[in-house]
Each structure stands twice: as structure tokens, then as C-alpha cells.
MARSE-890380 format. One line per 8 residues: number of its first residue (from 1); for each residue x, y, z of C-alpha. Coordinates in steps of 0.1 Angstrom, whole numbers, plus 2048, in hexadecimal, padded with zeros to 3 digits. Layout:
NUM = X/Y/Z | ...
This chain:
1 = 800/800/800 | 808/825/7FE | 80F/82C/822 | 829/811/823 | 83C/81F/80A | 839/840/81C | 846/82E/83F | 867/823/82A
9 = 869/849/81D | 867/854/841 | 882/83A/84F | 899/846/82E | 893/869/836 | 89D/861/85F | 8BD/855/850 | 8C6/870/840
17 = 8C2/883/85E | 8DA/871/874 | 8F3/871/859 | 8F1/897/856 | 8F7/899/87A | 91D/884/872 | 926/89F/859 | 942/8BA/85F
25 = 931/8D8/861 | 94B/8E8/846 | 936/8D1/82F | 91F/8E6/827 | 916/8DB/803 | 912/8B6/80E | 8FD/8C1/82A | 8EE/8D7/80E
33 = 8E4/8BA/7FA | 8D7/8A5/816 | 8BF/8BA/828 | 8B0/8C4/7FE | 8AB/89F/7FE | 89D/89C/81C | 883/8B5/815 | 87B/8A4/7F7
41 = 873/881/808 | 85F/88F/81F | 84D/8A4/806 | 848/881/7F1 | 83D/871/813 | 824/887/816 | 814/886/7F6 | 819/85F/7F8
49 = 807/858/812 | 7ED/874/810 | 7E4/872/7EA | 7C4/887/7F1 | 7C6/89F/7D3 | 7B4/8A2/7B5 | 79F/885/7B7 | 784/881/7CE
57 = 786/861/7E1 | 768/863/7F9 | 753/875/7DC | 758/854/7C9 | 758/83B/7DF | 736/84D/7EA | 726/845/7C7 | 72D/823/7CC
65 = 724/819/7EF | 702/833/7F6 | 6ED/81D/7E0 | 6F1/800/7EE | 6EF/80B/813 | 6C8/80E/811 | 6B5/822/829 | 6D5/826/83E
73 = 6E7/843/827 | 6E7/859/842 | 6FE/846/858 | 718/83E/837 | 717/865/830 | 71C/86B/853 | 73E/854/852 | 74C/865/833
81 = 744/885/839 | 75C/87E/85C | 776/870/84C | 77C/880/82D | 786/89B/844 | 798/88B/857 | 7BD/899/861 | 7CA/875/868
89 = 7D5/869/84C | 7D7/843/851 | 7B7/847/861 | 7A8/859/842 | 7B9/83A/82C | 7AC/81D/846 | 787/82C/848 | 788/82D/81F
97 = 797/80B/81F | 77A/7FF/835 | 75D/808/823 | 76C/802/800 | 76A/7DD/80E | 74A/7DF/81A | 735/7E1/7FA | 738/7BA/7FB
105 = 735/7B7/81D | 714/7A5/82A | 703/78F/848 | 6E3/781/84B | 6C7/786/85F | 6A2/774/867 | 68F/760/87D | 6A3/742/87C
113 = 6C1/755/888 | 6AD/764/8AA | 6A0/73F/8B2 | 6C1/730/8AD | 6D2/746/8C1 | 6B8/749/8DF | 6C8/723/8E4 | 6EA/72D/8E5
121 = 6EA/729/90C | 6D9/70A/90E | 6F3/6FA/8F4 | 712/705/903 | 705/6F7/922 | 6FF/6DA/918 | 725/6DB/904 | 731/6DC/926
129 = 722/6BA/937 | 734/6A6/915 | 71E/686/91B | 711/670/906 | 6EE/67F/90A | 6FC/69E/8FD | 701/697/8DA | 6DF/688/8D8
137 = 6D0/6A6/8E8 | 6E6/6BF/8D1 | 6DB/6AE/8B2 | 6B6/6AD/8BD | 6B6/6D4/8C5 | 6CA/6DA/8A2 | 6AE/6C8/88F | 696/6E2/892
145 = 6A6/6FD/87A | 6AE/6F5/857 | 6D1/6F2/852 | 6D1/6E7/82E | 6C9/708/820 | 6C2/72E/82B | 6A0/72A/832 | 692/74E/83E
153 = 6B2/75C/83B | 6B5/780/832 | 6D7/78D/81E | 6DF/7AF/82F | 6FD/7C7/823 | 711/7D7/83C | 70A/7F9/82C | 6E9/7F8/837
161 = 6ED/7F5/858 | 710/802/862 | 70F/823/881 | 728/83D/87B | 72D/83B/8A4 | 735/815/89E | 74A/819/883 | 761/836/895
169 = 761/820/8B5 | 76C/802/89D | 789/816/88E | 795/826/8AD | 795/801/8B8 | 7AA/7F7/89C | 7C3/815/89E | 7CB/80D/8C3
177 = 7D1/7E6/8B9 | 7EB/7F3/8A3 | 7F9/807/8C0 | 806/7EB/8D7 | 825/7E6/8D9 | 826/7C5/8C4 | 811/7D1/8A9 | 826/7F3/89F
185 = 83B/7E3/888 | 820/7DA/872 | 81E/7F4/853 | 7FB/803/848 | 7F7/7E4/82F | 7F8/7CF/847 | 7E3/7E0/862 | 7C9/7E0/845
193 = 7CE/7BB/83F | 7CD/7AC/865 | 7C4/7C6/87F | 7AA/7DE/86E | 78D/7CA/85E | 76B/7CE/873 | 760/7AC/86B | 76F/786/863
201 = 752/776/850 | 72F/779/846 | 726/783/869 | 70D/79F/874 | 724/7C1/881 | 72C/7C5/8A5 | 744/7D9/8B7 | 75D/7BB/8C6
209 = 77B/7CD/8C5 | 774/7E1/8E3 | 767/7C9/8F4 | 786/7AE/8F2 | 7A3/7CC/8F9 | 78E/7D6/917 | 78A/7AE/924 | 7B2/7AB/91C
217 = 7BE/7CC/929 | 7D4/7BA/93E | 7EA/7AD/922 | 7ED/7CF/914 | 7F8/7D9/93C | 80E/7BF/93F | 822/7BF/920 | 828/7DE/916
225 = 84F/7DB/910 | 845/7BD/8FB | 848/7BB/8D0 | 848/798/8CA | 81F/792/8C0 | 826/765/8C2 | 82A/76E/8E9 | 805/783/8EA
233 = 7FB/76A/8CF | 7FE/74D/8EB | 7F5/75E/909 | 7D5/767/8F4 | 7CD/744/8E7 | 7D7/732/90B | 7BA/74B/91A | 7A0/73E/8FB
241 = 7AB/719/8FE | 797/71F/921 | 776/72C/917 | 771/71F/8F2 | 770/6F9/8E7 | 76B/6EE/8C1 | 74F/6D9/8BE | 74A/6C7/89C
249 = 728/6C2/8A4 | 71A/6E8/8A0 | 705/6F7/881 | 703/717/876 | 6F7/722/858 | 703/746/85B | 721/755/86B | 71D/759/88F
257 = 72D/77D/89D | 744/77F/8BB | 728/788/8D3 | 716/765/8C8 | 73B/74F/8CA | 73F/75B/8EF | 71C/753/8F9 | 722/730/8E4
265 = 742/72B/8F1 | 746/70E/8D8 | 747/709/8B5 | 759/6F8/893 | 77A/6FC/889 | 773/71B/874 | 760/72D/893 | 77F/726/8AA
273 = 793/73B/892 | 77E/755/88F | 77B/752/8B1 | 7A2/756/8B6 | 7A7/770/899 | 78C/787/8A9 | 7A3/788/8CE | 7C3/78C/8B7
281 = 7BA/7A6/8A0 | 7A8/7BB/8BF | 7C9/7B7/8D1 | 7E2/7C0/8B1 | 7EF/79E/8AA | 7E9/799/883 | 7D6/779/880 | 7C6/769/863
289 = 7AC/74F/85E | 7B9/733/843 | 79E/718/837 | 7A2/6F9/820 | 781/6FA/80F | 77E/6D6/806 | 79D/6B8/811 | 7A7/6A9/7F3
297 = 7AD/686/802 | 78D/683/818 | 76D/691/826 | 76B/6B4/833 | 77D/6D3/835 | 78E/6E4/851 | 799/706/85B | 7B7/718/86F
305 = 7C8/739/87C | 7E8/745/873 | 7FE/763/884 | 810/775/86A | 832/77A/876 | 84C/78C/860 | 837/785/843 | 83C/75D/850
313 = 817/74B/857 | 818/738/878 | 7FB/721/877 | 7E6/717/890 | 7BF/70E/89F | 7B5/72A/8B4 | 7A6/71B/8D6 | 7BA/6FB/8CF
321 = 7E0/6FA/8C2 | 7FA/716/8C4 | 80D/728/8A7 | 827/70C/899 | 815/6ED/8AA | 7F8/6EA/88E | 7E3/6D0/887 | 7DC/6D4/863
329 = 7E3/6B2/858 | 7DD/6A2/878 | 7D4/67C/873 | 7D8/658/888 | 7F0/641/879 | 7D5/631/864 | 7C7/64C/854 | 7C7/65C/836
337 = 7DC/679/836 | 7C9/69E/834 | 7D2/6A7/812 | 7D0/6D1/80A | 7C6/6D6/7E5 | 7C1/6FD/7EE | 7C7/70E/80E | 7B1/732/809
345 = 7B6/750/825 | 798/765/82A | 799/78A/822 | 78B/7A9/82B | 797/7BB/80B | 784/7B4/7ED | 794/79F/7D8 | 795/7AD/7B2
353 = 79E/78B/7A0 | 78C/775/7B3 | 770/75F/798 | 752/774/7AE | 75D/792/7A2 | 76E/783/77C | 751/771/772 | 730/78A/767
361 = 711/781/77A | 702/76B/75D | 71D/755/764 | 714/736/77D | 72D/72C/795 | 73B/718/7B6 | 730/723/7D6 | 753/71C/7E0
369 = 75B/739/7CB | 740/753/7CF | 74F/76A/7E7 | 768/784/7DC | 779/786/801 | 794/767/7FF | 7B5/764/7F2 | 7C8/743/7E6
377 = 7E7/73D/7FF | 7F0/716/7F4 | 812/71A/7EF | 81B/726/812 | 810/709/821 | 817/6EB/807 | 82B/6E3/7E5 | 819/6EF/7CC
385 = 818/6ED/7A4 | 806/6FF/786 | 7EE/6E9/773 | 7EC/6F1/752 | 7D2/6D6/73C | 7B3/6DB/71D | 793/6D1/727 | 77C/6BD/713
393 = 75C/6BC/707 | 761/6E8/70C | 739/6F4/70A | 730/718/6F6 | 731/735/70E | 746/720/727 | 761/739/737 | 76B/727/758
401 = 77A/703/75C | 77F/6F3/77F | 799/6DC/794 | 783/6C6/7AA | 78A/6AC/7C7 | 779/68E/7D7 | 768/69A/7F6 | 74A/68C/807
409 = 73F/676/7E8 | 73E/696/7D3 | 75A/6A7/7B8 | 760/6C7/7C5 | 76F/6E7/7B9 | 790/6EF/7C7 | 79E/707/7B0 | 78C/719/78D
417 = 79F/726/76E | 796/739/751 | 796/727/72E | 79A/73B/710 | 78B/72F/6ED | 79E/70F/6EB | 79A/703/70D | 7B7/709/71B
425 = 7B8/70D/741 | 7D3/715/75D | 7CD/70C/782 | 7E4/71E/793 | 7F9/712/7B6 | 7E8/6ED/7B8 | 7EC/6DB/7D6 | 804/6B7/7CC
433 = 7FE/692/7D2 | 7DC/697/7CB | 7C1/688/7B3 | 7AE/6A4/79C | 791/6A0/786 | 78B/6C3/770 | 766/6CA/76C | 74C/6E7/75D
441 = 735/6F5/772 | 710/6FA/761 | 6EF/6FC/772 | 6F5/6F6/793 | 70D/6D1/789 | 72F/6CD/77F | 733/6BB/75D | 755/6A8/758
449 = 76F/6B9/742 | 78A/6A1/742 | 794/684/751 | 7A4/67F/777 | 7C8/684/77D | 7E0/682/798 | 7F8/6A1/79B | 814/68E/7AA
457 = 82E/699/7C3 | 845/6A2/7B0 | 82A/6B9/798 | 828/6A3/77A | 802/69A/76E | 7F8/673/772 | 7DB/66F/760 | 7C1/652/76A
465 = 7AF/641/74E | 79C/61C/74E | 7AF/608/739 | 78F/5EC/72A | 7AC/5D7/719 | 7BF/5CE/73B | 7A6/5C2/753 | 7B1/5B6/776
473 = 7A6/5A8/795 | 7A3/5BF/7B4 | 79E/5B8/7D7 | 78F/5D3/7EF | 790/5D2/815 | 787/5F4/81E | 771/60D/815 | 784/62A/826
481 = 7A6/629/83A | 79C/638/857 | 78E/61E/873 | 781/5F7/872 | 75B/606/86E | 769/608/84C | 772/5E7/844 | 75C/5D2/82A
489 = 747/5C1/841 | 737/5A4/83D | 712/59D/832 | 715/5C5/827 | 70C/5CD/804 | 72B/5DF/7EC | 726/5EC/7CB | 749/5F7/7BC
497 = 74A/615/7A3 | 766/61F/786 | 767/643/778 | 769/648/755 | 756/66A/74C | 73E/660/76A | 73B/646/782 | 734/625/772
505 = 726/605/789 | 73E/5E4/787 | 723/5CE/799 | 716/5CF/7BB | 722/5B5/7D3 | 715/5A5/7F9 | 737/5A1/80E | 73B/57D/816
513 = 75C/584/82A | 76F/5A4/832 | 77C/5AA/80D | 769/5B1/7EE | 77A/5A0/7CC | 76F/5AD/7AB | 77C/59E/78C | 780/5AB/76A
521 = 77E/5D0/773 | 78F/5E8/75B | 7B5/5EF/769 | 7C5/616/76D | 7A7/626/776 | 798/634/790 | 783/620/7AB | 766/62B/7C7
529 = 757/60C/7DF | 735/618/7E9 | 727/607/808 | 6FD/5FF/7FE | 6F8/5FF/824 | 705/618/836 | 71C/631/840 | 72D/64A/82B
537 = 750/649/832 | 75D/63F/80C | 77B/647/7F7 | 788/645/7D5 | 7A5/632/7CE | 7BE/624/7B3 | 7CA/603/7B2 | 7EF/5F8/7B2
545 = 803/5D8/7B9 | 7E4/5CA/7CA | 7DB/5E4/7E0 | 7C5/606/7E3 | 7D3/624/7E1 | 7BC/63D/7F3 | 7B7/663/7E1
């Protein structure tokens, strides 16, 4: 940003200053020269980080933001009229910065929301006994609101119901984040990036920030000599760890705010990091929230926090693990390994190249890819490679192809790419060891547009195809590597599938012992057991030198 460019103006121009101090005083043309320069730094330095002539910044961001704040103008001309006056200049930058972003911003609202939440008590309560007759009661209570879609659910923006008292409060809140100790080295980007934003999520607007440096006053009290943010990065987890749990259990179909987490006290993965990042950021440690939409080698998905230290990320699970000791790929000796096709950071900052924003509204696509507030951070977590491939089969008026895994007995989209008019597509930063199946995306399914391929570890492209000329014998004792529930079990019904442009049935089968044998099945491809029974723990797999091998 601007203003960090100005900071490194401002250190030059210190330099200078000391240096001039060193000269003889008979040097006058030296000194001469060096003051002259000085001037002019500063003079760039101010313009720099200023940069309010000429054009208007709140007049135009005005004609972009009033409409769309509804019956609340008032309050959005009340915030720019303050701040375009503003003497402050970072302040003047950060409340533009803030409301730029907001145009996107949104939470919901409705009836569902208010009923949900009026049992917030009595399910943290009963969080707390852990008994067996918990999870039965927590499921029973969570079956009364419709989880599978958004129901009564209103969409609200932001704009149109943001105060001008909150906003200034949230602001101030932010400026005296960056004021400890441990935050000050942080330049104006990055106080943008980590400290500033109002919000995390989806969630509806509250004023948190105050409320956390007030409950952890103390810290600030006790540490004031201190710059190293790890230090109030652990103190600051250690206190969560003791009055938030992660609890897979919990539904939410809308972001919950900080007031709701600390009357829940509990929640998923992704709730324990916005949990953590909400204390961080109010407290001027830069924290960010880091989600794998989809594993690529089994069910789920998973979220994390990581401190940004010296422009290094230090992951970890707010409420649970501390920076360095993560848990990512966590796993038991039998398990599958977590595999991370994309690792995606949440954003404030609207992001200008993101698919939401590329593609024009006529254009279907992913919910995975709908918002315009995530960036793509793969490769500073895992080895990554560029996947370059045509598609097949390439529809009229298609613009968007798709990298998708193998997650809870669906494809689903990891990554998107442009294709220009011979269907040539570039996935950019993809997550190795992984198997990949491109795909379209056209009223509301995804249609195959090539066949699966394994992008090995060293980046090379392993394509799986059924080969009907070499058929072989294959013998299946698992389902899933995870526990002995999945084991073929005996007297179960199996019905094994092979992909070739879809899923194609190779005979169903009762399990007279604890191994399925199918005969004459098409080698090199690419394999799914499906248990007719029950459960839904299942995994694709190739087969090599007599054994699965689990994707």
C-alpha cells in the first residue's frame, strides 16, 4: 500500500538526518545537498501517503455504496462526511479502506436465527455434562430448524444497517490494536490486512473489539515492554482453550457473531478460529483464518488460524493447538492421510480476480466460489504445481473449467480456470499426490471434461483410464482405511463401481467372508466399493500389485 512506501520514505529520510549530524561543519555543500534531499523525501512522503488531491475519493466511493445502503443513507453520509475530513491521515485511508469492502459485505437475519439462538444456553449447557445423553439430546434439539437450506433467511448488507457511532468506536478500536507494543511494527498494509477489518465472515455487525481489549486489559498492563506478538499470541489462546471447546456436532446455517460464540462457548473448527482471530485482532496480533474447502483424500473439510509473523504463517487451531504445534494433517496410524488440494485464507479486502467477481452474473457457478472475500494461499503450506490440460467435450458459451476431488461421495470443485476458444485451461498452485477429475459446471451439476488424473509428487500428470483389453482380478477388504466398521462384513451387500466418464456398476455382491473378489473388471482405472447397507464412510481407489491404493 501507499503508506508503507511512505514509512520507508520516513526511515530513509531519519537516515539522512543522523548522517548530517557526522558531517564537519566546514562541509557545507554536502550538508547543502542533504538537507535539499531531505526536504524532498519528506515532501514525496507526504503526498504519498496523503494522495488527497484532485480526485475525490469519498465523492466516489459515495456513488457506489449510498445505493445499496437502503433506508440507512443517513448514517453512511454521516461516516463520510467525518472522515473525508479527517486530519489523520491513516485514519482517513483505513475508514475508506473499510467501506470500499463493505459493498459485499452481508449477514443474514429472520426468524430461524432468533429461535436458534434463544437455545444457545441450554446447548452449551448441556456441551458441558459430555454424556452419552448429550448427543442424543443435541441432535434432537437441532432437528427442529432446517439446516439443509436457508429457510426464512433474509440477506442483509452491511450498508444498510451500519451506525456512524459504531463505526468510529470500531476504528478507534482498531487504531489502538495497532498501538501495542507488539503490533507497531506492522506497516499500514498490514494493519489493513489483520487488525482493522470489523467483521471475519458472514456475521451480523457488533462492536467486539472493545469488548475483548477491555476483558484483556491486563495483557496490555502487563506486557507493555513486550514486541514479540507468538508470546501474546499464546497467553491469548491458553486463556480461550479454557472457555471454548470445538464440537463437531454444531449446525449453523449462518455465521454466528462474537456475542453468539461467547454465549455458545462451543462450536466447529471454523467457529474456533473465528473465535481465536476475533481476541487476536482486538489485541494487535495479526491472525488469519485458513480453510481447506474440501480434503482431497477423504470426507470433510477443516479450518485453522495462522499468526503472521515476519510475513512467515504459523498455523494453528485457535482454542485447541498453539502456533507451530498444528494439526492439519492430524491422522491415527491407519488412516488415510489429510490431503490439501487448496488451502484458501479469508479476506476482508475484496478480491478483484476472484471467479465471483470475473464471471458476469449470467454465468452459473460453485458455491465454493461465490464469494469475492478469499485468497488462494496453497503453496505456503504444501508443494505445489501448475496444471496445465484441454478439456473435452468443451460446450458453446462455456468460459470456466474446474479441478475437482473425491469428498463425501461427490466430485467437488477445488480450483476453477478460465478456457479460452480451444479449451485450454490452467489451474494454478495445485496441491500434489492427489487424484483430480476436471469437470463443467452447468445447471446446478458438474459434467465431466476429462478423464481422472493423479498429479504425482513429483508434479508430473498420471492419468487413470479403464483399460477393457486387460482385465484382472481384484480383491477388496475395506471400504475405507480408517477403522474395522469399515471392513467388508459379512452377509452385507457391496456393489463395486469403475469411472469411465461416469460411474459404471461391475455387479453387486452379498459378502460371504470379509473380502469381496470381482473378476474380469477392466484394469488401470479407477475404482469406488459402495456398501448397499449402510454407512457412508467410502473411498476411491486404484489398484496396484494386489492391493488398494486409497485417493
Amino acid at each position: 500500500m501507499e503508506n508503507d512506501r511512505a514509512f520507508k520514505v520516513i526511515r530513509l529520510c531519519s537516515g539522512i538526518f543522523f548522517l548530517n549530524l557526522f558531517l564537519p561543519k566546514s562541509d557545507a555543500m554536502n550538508r547543502g545537498l542533504l538537507i535539499h534531499l531531505q526536504v524532498l523525501l519528506m515532501l514525496a512522503c507526504t503526498f504519498q501517503s496523503c494522495n488527497r488531491t484532485g480526485k475525490d475519493e469519498y465523492a466516489d466511493l459515495a456513488a457506489r455504496i449510498i445505493p445499496l445502503s437502503g433506508n440507512n443513507k443517513q448514517e453512511i453520509y454521516k461516516i463520510i462526511n467525518l472522515y473525508k475530513h479527517e486530519k489523520n491521515d491513516l485514519k482517513y485511508k483505513a475508514a475508506l479502506f473499510v467501506l470500499e469492502n463493505m459493498s459485499g459485505q452481508y449477514h443474514h437475519s429472520g426468524n430461524n436465527i432468533a429461535r436458534y439462538r434463544a437455545l444457545f444456553d441450554t446447548l452449551n449447557d448441556m456441551a458441558r455434562k459430555g454424556t452419552a445423553r448429550f448427543n442424543s439430546s443435541w441432535d434432537s434439539i437441532q432437528a427442529g430448524f432446517d439446516f439443509s437450506g436457508d429457510g426464512n433467511l433474509v440477506v442483509i448488507n452491511d450498508l444498510q444497517v451500519i451506525k456512524a457511532a459504531d463505526f468510529t468506536r470500531q476504528l478507534e478500536a482498531s487504531f489502538r490494536a495497532w498501538n501495542y507494543p507488539w503490533a507497531r511494527s506492522l506497516t499500514f498494509g498490514e494493519f489493513c490486512r489483520y487488525l482493522l477489518p470489523f467483521k471475519l465472515a458472514s456475521e451480523e455487525p457488533d462492536n467486539w473489539k472493545e469488548e475483548i481489549q477491555k476483558k484483556y486489559a491486563w495483557i496490555a498492563d502487563s506486557l507493555q515492554g513486550n514486541r514479540d506478538a507468538k508470546k501474546v499470541c499464546l497467553l491469548l489462546n491458553n486463556d480461550l482453550k479454557k472457555t471454548f471447546y470445538i464440537n463437531a456436532r454444531f449446525q449453523c446455517n449462518w455465521d454466528p457473531n462474537y456475542s453468539d460464540l461467547c454465549q455458545l462457548h462451543t462450536g466447529t473448527c471454523t467457529h474456533a478460529t473465528q473465535m481465536a482471530a476475533y481476541i487476536m485482532r482486538a489485541m494487535g496480533v495479526p491472525v488469519v483464518m485458513d480453510y481447506v474447502p474440501f480434503w482431497a483424500s477423504k470426507n470433510g473439510s477443516h479450518a485453522w488460524n495462522a499468526l503472521i509473523d515476519h510475513g512467515r504463517s504459523i498455523d494453528f487451531v485457535g482454542s485447541e493447538t498453539d502456533p507451530g504445534m498444528n494439526k492439519i494433517e492430524f491422522t491415527r496410524t491407519a488412516w488415510i492421510r489429510r490431503k490439501r488440494a487448496k488451502i484458501f485464507r479469508r479476506t476482508y479486502e475484496i478480491q478483484k480476480n476472484s471467479l465471483a467477481l470475473t464471471a458476469d452474473s449470467s454465468v452459473q457457478i460453485p458455491e465454493t466460489f461465490k464469494s469475492a472475500y478469499f485468497i488462494d494461499v496453497t503453496k505456503e503450506y504444501v508443494p505445489v504445481s501448475d496444471v496445465s490440460l484441454t478439456v473435452a467435450h468443451l460446450p458453446d458459451n462455456q468460459r470456466f473449467a474446474y479441478l475437482c476431488v473425491f469428498n463425501d461421495n461427490e466430485w467437488r470443485p477445488v480450483c476453477w480456470s478460465s478456457l479460452n476458444a480451444l479449451g485450454n485451461a490452467t489451474f494454478r498452485d495445485m496441491g500434489r499426490d492427489i487424484l483430480y477429475l476436471p469437470m463443467y459446471y452447468q445447471d446446478q451439476e458438474y459434467i465431466p471434461a476429462g478423464d481422472p488424473f493423479i498429479l504425482t509428487k513429483k508434479g508430473d500428470m498420471e492419468k487413470i483410464l479403464p483399460d477393457k483389453d486387460r482385465k484382472q482380478t481384484i480383491v477388496i477388504y475395506k471400504k475405507y482405511p480408517e477403522d474395522k466398521t469399515n471392513d467388508i462384513a459379512k452377509g452385507e451387500r457391496y456393489e463395486l463401481f469403475l469411472w469411465n466418464n461416469k460411474w459404471i456398476s461391475q455387479g453387486e455382491q452379498l459378502a460371504a467372508a470379509d473380502s469381496l473378489i470381482y473378476k474380469n473388471v477392466p484394469s488401470g482405472a479407477l475404482y469406488w466399493i459402495r456398501d448397499l447397507d449402510k454407512g457412508r464412510q467410502e473411498r476411491i481407489f486404484t489398484y496396484r500389485d494386489g492391493q488398494q491404493v486409497w485417493w
